[in-house]
C-alpha positions as CSV (number, residue, x, y, z in Angstrom):
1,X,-22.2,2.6,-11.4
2,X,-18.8,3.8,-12.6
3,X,-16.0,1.2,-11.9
4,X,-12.3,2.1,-11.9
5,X,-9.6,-0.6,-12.2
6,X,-6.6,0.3,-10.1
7,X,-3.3,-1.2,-10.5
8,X,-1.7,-2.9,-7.3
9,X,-0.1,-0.3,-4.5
10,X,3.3,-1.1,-4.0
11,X,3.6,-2.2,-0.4
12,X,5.7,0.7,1.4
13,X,7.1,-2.4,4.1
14,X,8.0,-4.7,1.5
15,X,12.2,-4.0,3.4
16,X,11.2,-5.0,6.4
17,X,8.8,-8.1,5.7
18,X,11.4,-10.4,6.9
19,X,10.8,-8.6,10.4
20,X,7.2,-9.6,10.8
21,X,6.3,-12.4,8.7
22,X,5.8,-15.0,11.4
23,X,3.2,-12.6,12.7
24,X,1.1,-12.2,9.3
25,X,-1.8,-14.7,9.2
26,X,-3.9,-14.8,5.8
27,X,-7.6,-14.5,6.5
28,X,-9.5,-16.9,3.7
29,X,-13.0,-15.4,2.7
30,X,-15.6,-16.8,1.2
31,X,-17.7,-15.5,-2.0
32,X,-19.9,-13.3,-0.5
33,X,-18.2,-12.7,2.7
34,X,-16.4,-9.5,4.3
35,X,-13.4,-8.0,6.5
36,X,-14.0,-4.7,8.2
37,X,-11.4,-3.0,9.8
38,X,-9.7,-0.4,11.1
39,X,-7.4,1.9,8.9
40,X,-4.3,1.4,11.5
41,X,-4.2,-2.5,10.7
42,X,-1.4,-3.4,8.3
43,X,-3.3,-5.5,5.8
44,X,-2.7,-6.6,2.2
45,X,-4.2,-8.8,-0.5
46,X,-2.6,-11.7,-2.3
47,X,-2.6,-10.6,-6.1
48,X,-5.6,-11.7,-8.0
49,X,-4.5,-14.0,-10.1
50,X,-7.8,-15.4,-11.9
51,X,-9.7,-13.5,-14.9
52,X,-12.5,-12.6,-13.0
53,X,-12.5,-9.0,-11.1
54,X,-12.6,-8.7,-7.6
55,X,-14.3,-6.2,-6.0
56,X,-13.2,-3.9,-2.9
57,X,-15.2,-1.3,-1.2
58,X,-14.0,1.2,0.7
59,X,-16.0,3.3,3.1
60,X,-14.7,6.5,5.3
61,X,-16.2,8.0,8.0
62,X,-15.4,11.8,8.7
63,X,-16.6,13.9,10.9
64,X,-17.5,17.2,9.6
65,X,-15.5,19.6,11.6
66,X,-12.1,17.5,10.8
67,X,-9.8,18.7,8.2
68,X,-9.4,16.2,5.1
69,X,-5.7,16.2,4.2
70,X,-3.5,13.9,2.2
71,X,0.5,13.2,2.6
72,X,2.4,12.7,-0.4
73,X,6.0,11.0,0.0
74,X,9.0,12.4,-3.3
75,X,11.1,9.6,-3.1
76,X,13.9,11.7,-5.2
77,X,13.4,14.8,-3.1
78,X,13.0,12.9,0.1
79,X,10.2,14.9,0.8
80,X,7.0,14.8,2.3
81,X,3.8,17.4,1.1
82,X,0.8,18.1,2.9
83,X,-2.5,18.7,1.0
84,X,-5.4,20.1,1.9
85,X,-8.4,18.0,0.1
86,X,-11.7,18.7,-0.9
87,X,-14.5,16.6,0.5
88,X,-14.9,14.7,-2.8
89,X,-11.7,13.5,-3.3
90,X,-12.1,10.3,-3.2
91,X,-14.8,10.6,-5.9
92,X,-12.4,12.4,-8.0
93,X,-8.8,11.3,-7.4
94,X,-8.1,7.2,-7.4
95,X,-4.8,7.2,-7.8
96,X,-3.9,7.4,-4.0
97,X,-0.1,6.6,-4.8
98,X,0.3,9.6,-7.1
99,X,1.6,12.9,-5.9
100,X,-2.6,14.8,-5.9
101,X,-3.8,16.3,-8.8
102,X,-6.0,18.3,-6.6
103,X,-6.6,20.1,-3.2
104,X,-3.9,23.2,-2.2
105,X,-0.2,22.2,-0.9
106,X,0.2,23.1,2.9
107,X,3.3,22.6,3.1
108,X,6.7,20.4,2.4
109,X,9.4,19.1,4.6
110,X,12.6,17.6,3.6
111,X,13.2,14.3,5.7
112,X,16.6,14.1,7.1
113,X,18.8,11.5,5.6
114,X,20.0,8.1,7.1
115,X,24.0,8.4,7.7
């Protein structure tokens, strides 16, 4: 079984924390246990702190008639791409925070800027 470490995603609401903190509960889990859920829940880890690794598992389900596509946010071009993926790509692309190595560009918008 080929392992991949993976360094910590930044957390894209780390601004507006202060807005929902009193709603964030921490969910303690035993050795052994699980959490599944649903992509749309906002959810997070605490950083692992000890020396030992900790195991995650991710598991998609995708129907075969749906298009795979991944959105890539340029923070200096205030941009946002659109890729068409391959069905392996989560075999062969781990670094879900990096602009895609792979796949064909759709398109890219500019995103309006704040005044």
């Amino acid at each position: 079984m080929k392992t991949t470490e993976r360094r910590a995603l930044p957390v894209a609401f780390e601004e507006e924390r202060a807005k929902f903190e009193s709603h964030l509960i921490t969910l303690p889990l035993k050795s052994g246990e699980a959490f599944v859920f649903n992509q749309k829940l906002m959810h997070a880890s605490w950083p692992n702190k000890s020396m030992e690794n900790r195991l995650a598992l991710t598991i998609g389900l995708v129907p075969k008639a749906a298009d795979l596509f991944m959105l890539y946010f340029d923070k200096n071009k205030n941009a946002l791409s659109k890729f068409e993926m391959p069905t392996q790509m989560f075999l062969h692309y781990p670094e879900i925070i990096d602009k895609p190595l792979i796949g064909q560009l759709l398109e890219t918008k500019r995103l309006n800027q704040k005044s």
